[in-house]
LODRENKOL-690803 format. One line per 2 residues: number of its first residue (from 1); their letters; for each residue x, y, z of N, C-alpha, C. Coordinates in nm, 2 decimals, m for minus. Layout:
BEGIN
NUM) A) X Y Z X Y Z X Y Z; ... $
// end
This chain:
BEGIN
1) XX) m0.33 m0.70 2.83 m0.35 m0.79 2.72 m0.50 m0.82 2.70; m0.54 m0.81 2.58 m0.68 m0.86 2.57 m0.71 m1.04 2.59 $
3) XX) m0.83 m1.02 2.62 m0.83 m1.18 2.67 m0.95 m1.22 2.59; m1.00 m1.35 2.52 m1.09 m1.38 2.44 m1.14 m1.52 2.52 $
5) XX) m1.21 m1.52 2.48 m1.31 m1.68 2.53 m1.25 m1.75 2.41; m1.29 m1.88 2.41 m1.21 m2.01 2.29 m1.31 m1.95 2.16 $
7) XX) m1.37 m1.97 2.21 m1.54 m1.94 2.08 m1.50 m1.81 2.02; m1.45 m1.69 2.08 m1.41 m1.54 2.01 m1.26 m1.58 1.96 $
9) XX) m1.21 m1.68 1.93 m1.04 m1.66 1.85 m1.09 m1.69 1.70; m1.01 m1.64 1.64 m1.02 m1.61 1.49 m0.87 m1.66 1.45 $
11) XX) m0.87 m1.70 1.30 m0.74 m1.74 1.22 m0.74 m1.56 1.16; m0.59 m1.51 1.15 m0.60 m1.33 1.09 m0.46 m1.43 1.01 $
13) XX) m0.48 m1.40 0.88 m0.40 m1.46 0.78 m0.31 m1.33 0.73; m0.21 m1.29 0.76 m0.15 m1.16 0.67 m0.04 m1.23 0.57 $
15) XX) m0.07 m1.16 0.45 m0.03 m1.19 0.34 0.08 m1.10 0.23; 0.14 m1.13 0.16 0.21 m0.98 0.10 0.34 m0.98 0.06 $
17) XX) 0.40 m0.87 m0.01 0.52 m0.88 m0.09 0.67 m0.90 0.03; 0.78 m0.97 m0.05 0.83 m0.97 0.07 0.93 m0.81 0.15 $
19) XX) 0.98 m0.84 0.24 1.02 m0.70 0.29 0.94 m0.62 0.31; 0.78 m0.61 0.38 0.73 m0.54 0.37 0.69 m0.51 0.52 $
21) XX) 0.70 m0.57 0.59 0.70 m0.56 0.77 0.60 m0.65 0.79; 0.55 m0.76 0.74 0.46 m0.86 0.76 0.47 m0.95 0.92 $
23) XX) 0.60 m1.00 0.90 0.63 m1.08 1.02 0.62 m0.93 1.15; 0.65 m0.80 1.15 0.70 m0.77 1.25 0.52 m0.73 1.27 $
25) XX) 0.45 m0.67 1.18 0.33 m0.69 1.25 0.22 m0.78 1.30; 0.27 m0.89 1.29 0.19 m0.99 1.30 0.23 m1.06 1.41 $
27) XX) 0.38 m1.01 1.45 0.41 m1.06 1.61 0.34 m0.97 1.69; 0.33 m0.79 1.62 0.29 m0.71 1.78 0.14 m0.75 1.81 $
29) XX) 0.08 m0.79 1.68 m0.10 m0.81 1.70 m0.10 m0.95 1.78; 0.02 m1.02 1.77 m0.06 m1.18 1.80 0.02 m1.17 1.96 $
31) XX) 0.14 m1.12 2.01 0.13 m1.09 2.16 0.01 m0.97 2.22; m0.04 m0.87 2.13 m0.15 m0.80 2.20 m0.30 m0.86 2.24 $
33) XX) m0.30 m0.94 2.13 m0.39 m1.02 2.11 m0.40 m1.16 2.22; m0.26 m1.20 2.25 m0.25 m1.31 2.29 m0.28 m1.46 2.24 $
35) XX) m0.22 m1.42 2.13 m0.27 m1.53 2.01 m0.13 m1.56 1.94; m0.09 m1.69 1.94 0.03 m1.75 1.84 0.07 m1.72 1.73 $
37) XX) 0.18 m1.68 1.72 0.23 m1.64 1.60 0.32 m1.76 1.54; 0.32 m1.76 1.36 0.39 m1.85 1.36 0.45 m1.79 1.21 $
39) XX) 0.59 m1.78 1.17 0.63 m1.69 1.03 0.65 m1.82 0.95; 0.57 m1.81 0.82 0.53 m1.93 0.74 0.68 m1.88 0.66 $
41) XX) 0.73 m1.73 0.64 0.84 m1.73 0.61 0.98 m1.79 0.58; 0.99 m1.79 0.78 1.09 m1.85 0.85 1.11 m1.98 0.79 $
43) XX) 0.97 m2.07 0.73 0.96 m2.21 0.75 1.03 m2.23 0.63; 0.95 m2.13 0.52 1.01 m2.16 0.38 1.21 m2.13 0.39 $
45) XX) 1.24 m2.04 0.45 1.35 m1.95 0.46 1.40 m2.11 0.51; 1.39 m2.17 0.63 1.45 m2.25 0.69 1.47 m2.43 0.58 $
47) XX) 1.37 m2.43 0.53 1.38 m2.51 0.37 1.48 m2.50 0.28; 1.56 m2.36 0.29 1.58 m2.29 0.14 1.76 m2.34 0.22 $
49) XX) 1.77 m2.29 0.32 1.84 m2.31 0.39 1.97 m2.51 0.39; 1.82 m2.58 0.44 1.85 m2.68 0.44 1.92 m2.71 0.30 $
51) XX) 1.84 m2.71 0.17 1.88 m2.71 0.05 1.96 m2.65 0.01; 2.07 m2.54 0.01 2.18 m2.47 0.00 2.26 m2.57 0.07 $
53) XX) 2.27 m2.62 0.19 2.35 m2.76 0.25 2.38 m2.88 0.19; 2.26 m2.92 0.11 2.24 m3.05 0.04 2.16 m3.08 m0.06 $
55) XX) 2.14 m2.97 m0.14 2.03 m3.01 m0.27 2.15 m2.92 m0.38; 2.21 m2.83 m0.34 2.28 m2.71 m0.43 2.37 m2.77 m0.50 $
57) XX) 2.42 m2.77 m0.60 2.58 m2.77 m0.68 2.68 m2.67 m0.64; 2.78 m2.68 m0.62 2.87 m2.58 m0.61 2.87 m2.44 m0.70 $
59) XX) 2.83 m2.48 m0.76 2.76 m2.39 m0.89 2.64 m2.30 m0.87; 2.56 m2.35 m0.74 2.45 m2.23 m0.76 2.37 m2.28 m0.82 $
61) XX) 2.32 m2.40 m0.81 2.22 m2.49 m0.89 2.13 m2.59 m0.78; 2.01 m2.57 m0.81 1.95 m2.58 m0.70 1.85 m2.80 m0.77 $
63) XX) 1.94 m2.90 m0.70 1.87 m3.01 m0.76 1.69 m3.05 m0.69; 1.59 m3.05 m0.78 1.49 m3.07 m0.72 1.46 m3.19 m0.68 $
65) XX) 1.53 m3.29 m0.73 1.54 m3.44 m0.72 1.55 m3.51 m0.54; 1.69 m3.43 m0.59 1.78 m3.44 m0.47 1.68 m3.39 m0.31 $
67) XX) 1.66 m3.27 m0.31 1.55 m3.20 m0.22 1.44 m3.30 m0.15; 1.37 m3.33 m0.27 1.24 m3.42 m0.30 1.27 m3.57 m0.18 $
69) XX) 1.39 m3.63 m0.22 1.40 m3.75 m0.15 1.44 m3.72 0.03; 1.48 m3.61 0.07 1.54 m3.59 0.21 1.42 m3.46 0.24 $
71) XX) 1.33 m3.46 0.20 1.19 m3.39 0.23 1.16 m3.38 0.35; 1.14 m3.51 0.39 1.04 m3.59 0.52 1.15 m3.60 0.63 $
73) XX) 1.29 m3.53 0.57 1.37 m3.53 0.69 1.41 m3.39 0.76; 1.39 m3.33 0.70 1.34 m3.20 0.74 1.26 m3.11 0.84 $
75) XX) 1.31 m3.09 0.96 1.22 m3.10 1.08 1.25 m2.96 1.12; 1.11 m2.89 1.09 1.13 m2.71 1.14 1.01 m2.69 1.28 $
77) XX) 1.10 m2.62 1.39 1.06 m2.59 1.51 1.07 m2.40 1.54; 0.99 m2.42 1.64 0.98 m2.22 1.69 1.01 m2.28 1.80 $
79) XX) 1.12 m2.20 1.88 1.15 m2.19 2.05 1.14 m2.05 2.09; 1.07 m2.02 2.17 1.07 m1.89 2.26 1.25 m1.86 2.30 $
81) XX) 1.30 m1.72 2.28 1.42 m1.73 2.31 1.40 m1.64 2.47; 1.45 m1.71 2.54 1.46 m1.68 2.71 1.52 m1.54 2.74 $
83) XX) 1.58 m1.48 2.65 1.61 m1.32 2.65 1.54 m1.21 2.61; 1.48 m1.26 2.51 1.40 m1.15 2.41 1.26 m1.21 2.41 $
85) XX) 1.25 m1.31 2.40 1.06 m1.36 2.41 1.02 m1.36 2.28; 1.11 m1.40 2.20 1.07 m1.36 2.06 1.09 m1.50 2.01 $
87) XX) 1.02 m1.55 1.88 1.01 m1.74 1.82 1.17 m1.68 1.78; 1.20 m1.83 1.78 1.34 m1.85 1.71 1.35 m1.95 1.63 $
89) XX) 1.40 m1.99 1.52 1.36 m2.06 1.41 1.45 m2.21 1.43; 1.45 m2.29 1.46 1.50 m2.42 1.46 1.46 m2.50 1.33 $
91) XX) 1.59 m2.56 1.26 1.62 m2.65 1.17 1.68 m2.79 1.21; 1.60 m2.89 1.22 1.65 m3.01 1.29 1.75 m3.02 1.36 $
93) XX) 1.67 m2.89 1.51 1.75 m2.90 1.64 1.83 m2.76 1.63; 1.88 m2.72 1.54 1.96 m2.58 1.48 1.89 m2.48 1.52 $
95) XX) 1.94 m2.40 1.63 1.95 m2.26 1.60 1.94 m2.22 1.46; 1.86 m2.16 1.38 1.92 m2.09 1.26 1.86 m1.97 1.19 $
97) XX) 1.84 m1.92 1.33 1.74 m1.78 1.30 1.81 m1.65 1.23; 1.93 m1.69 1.24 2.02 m1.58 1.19 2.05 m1.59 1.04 $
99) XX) 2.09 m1.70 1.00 2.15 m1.77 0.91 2.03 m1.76 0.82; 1.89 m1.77 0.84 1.76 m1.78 0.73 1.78 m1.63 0.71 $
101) XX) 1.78 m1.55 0.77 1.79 m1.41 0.76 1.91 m1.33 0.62; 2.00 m1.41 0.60 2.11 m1.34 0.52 2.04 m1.34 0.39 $
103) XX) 2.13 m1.32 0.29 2.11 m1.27 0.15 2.07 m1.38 0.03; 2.22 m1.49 0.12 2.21 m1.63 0.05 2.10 m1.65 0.05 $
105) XX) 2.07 m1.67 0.17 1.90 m1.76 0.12 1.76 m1.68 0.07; 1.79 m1.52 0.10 1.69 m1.45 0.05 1.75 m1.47 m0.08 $
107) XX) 1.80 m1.52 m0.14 1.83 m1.49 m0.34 1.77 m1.60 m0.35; 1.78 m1.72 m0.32 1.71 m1.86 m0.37 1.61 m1.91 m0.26 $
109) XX) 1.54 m1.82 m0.18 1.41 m1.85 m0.14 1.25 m1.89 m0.21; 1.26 m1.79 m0.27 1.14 m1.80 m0.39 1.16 m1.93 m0.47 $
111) XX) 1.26 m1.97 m0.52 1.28 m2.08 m0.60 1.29 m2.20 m0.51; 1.29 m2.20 m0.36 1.26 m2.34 m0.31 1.15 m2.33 m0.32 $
113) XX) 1.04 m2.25 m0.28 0.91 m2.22 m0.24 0.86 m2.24 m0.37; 0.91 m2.21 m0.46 0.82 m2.23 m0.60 0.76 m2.39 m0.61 $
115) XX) 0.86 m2.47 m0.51 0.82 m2.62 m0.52 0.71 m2.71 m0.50; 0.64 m2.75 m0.60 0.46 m2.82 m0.55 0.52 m2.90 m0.39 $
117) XX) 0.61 m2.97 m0.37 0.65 m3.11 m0.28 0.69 m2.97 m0.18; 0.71 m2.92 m0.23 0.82 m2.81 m0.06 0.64 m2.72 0.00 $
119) XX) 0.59 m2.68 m0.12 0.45 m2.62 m0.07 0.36 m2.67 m0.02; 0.37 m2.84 m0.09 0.27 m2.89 0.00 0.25 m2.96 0.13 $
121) XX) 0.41 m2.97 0.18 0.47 m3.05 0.29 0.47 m2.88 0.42; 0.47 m2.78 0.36 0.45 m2.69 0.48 0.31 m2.63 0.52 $
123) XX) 0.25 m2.64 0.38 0.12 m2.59 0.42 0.03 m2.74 0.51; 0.05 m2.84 0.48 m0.01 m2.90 0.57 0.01 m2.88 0.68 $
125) XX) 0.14 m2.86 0.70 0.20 m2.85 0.87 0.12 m2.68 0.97; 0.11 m2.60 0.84 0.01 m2.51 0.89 m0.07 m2.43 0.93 $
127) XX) m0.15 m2.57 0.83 m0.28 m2.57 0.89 m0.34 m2.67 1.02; m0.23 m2.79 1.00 m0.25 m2.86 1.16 m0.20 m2.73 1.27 $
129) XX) m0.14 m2.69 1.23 m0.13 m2.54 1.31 m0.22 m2.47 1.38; m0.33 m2.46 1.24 m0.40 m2.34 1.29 m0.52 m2.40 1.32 $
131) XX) m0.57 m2.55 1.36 m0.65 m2.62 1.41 m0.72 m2.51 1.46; m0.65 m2.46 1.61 m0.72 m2.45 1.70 m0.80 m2.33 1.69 $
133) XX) m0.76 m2.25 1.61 m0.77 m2.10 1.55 m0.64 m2.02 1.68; m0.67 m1.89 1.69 m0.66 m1.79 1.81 m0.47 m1.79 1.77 $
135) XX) m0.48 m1.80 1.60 m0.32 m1.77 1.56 m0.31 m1.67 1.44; m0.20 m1.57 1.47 m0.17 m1.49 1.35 m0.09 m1.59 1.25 $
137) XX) m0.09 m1.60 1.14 0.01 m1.66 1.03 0.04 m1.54 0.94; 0.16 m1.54 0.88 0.18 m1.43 0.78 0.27 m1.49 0.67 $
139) XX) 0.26 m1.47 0.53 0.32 m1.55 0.41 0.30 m1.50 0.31; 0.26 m1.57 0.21 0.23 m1.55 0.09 0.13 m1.57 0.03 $
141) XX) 0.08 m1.69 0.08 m0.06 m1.76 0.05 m0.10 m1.84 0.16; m0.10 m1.78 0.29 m0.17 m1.78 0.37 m0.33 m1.79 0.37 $
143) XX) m0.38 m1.67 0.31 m0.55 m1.62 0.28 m0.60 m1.67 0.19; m0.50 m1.75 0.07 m0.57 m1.79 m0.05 m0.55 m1.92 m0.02 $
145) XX) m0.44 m2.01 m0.01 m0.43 m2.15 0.03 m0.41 m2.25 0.14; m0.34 m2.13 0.31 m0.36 m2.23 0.38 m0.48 m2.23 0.48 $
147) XX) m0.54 m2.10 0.48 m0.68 m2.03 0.53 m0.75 m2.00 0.45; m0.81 m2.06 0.37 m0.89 m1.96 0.23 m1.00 m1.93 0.33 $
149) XX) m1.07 m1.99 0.45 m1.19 m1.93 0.54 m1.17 m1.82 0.67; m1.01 m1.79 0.68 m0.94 m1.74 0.77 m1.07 m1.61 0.79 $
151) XX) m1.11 m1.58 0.92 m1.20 m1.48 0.93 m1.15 m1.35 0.90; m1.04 m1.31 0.93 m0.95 m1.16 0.88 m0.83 m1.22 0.79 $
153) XX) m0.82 m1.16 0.66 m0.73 m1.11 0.58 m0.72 m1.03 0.58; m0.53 m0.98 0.58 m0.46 m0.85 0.50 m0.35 m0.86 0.43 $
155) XX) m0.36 m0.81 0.33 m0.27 m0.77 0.19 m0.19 m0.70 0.21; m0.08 m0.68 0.26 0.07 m0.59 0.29 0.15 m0.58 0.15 $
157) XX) 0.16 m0.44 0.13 0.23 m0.44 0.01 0.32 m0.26 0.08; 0.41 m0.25 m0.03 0.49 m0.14 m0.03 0.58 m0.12 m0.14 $
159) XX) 0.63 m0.03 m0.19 0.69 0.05 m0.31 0.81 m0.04 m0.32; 0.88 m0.10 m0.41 1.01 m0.19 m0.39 1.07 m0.11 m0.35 $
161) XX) 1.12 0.02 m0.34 1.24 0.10 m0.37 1.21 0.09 m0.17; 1.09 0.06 m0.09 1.07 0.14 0.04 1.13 m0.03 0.13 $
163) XX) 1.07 m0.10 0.06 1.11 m0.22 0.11 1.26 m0.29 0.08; 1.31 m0.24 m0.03 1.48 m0.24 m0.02 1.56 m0.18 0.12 $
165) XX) 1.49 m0.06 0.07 1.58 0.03 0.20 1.57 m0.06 0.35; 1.42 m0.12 0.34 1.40 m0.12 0.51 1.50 m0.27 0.52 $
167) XX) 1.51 m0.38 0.44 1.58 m0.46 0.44 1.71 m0.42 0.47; 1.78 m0.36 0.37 1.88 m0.30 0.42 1.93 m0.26 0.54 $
169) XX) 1.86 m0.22 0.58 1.87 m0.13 0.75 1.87 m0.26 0.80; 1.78 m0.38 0.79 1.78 m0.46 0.90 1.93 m0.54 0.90 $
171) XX) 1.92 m0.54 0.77 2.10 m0.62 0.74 2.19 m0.61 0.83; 2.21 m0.47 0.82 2.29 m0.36 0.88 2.32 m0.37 1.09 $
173) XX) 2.16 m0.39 1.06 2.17 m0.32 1.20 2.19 m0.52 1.24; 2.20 m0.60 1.19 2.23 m0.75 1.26 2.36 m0.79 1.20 $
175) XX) 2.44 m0.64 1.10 2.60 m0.67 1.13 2.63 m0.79 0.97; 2.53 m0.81 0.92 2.50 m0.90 0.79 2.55 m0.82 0.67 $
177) XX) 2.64 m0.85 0.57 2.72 m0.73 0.47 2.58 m0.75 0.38; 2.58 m0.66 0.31 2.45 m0.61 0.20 2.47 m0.48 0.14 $
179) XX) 2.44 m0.47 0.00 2.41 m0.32 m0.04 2.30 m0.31 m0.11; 2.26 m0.17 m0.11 2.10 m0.19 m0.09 2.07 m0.17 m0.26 $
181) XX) 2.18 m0.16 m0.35 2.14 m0.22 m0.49 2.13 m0.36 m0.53; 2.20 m0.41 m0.48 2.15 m0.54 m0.46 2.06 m0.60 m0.36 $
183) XX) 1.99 m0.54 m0.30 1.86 m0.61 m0.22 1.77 m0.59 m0.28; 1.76 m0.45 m0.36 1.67 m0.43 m0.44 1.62 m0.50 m0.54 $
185) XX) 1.75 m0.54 m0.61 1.72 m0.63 m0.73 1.66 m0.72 m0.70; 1.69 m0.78 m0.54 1.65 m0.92 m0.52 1.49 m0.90 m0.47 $
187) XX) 1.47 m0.78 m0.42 1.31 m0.74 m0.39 1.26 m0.77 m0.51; 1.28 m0.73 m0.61 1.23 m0.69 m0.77 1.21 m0.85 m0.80 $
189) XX) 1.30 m0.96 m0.81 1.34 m1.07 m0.83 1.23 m1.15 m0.79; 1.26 m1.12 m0.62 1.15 m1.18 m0.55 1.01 m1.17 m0.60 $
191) XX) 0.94 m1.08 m0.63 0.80 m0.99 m0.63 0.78 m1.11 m0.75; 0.85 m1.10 m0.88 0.82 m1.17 m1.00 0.82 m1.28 m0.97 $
193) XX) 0.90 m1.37 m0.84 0.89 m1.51 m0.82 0.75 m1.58 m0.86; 0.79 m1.48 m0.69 0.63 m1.50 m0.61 0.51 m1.50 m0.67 $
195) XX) 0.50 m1.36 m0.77 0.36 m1.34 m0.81 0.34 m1.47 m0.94; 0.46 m1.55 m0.98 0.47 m1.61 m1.17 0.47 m1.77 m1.10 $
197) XX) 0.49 m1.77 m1.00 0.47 m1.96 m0.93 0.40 m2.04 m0.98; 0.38 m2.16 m1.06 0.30 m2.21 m1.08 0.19 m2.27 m1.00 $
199) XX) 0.21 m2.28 m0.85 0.16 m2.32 m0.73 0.14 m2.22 m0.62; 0.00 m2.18 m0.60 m0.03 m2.08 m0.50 0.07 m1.94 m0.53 $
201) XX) 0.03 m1.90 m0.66 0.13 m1.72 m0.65 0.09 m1.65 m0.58; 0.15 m1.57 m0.52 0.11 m1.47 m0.45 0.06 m1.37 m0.50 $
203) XX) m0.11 m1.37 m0.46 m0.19 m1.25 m0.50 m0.30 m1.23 m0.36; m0.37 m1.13 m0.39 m0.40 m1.06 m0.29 m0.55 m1.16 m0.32 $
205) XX) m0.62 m1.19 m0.25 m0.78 m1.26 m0.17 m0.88 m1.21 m0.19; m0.99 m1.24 m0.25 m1.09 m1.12 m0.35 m1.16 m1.04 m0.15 $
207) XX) m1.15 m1.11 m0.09 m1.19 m1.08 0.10 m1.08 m1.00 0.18; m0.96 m0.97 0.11 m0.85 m0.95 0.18 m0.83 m0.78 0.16 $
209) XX) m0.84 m0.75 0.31 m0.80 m0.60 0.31 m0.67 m0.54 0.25; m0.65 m0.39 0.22 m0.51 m0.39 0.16 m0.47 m0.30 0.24 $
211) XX) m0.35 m0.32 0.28 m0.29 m0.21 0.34 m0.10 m0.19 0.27; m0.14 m0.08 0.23 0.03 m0.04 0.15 0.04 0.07 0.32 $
213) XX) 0.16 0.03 0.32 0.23 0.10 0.45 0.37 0.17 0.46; 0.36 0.20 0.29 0.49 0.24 0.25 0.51 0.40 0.34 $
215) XX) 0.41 0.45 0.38 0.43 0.58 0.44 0.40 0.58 0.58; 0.38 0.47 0.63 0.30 0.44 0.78 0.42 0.45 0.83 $
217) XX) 0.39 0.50 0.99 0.49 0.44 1.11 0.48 0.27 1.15; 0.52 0.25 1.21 0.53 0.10 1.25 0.34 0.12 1.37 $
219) XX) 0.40 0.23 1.44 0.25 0.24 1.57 0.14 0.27 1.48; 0.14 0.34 1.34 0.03 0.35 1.28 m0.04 0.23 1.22 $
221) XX) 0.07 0.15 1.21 0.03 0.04 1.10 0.00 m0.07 1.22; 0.05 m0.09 1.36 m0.03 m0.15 1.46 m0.15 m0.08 1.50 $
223) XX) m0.21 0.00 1.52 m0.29 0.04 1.57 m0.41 0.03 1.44; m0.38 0.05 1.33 m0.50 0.01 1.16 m0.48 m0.12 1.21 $
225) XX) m0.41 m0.21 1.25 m0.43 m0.37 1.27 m0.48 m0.34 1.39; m0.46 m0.36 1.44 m0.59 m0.37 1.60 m0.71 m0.34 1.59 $
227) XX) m0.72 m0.22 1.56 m0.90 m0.19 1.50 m0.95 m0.31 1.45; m0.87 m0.31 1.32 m0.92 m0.43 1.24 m0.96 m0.58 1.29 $
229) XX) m0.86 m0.59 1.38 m0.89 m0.71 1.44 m0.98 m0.72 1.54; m1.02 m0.64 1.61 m1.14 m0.62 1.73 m1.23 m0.65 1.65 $
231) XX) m1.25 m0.58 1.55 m1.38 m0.55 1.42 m1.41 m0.71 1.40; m1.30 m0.79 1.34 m1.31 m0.89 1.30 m1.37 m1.00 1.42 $
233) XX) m1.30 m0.95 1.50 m1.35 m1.08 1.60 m1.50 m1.02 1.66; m1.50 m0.92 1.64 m1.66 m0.87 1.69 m1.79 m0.93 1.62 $
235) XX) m1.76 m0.93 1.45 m1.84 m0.97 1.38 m1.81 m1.13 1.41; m1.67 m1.19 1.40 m1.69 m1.34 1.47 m1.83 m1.40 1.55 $
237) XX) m1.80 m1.29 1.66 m1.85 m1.33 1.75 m2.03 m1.35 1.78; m2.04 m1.24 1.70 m2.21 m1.16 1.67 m2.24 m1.29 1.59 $
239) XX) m2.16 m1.35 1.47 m2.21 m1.44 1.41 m2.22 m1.58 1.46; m2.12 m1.61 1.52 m2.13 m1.76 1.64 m2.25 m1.75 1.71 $
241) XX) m2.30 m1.62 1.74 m2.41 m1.63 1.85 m2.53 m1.66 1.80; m2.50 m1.61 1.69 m2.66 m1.68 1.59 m2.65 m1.77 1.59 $
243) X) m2.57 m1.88 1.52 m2.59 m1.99 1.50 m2.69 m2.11 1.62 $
// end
């Protein structure tokens, strides 16, 4: 594991379309690194969640009203899971790392997140987060709103048609029903959410590196992050020492 002094940790903000392997690279850098990971995802996923329980109509109607007043009751946690070592997503006390994961909530995620009161109640929470620095975050607007000074940005993008499939597969392989015409659409669905939001759309950081990884292996696409990130904490570092 690499080891850094407090003064060499850096905020590395990754940002980008969804389904695009965001979260999974940003856990192998931030255990190589030895630096906190936290899926800003999960948080919204775990939001969208709660509201399907108690903000929805039977109908598929999502009340913003409703959401708005049981806000502050809302309590999202990461637990290390004692088998895998991997964050596990807690909803006031809830296991519900599985459950963020399905289709339901990927179709009406974007539209919790689209919410000024739901964006502004998570991004504060993480950026008390990233106080200390020496953490990966990965989202949407990560590099443009909750780090706009984050020392490394990267822009993750990939082909819809590449990031359907890989959804798919994940579906599959955690036993979750899906077909990958319909994940697609909802890739597609998603992309326009996210990029048309009237709050923090997702766009790429005029500072933010780009990496499309539509053709990468997973080891390729860790190892272009690692470079990157030495790089970044090198210049960190060279520049702290001036001061």
């Amino acid at each position: 594991m690499h080891i850094q002094s407090d003064s060499a940790k850096i905020i590395v903000a990754i940002d980008g379309h969804s389904s695009c392997g965001k979260s999974t690279m940003a856990k192998a850098l931030a255990r190589r690194a030895g630096y906190i990971y936290v899926d800003t995802g999960a948080m919204y996923r775990a939001v969208t969640l709660f509201a399907l329980r108690h903000a929805f109509s039977k109908d598929g109607v999502l009340n913003p009203d409703l959401l708005l007043q049981q806000i502050d009751h809302i309590e999202i946690s990461f637990r290390l899971d004692s088998d895998t070592g991997m964050p596990q997503t807690y909803l006031c006390g809830e296991n519900v790392e599985l459950l963020i994961r399905g289709l339901d909530v990927s179709q009406h995620v974007s539209e919790v997140a689209a919410l000024p009161f739901v964006r502004a109640k998570l991004t504060k929470e993480q950026q008390r987060m990233g106080e200390a620095k020496g953490i990966v975050m990965d989202g949407r607007d990560i590099g443009t709103a909750v780090f706009p000074n984050a020392e490394l940005k990267i822009f993750v993008t990939a082909s819809a048609e590449v990031r359907a499939q890989r959804r798919y597969e994940e579906l599959l392989h955690k036993g979750l029903p899906a077909t990958y015409e319909e994940i697609l659409k909802n890739v597609v669905e998603r992309d326009y959410i996210d990029s048309h939001r009237e709050v923090n759309p997702l766009r790429q950081a005029p500072d933010a590196l780009l990496l499309d990884n539509s053709h990468l292996s997973i080891e390729e696409e860790n190892e272009w992050l690692w470079k990157t990130f030495q790089n970044a904490v090198s210049i960190h570092s060279s520049d702290s020492a001036l001061r």
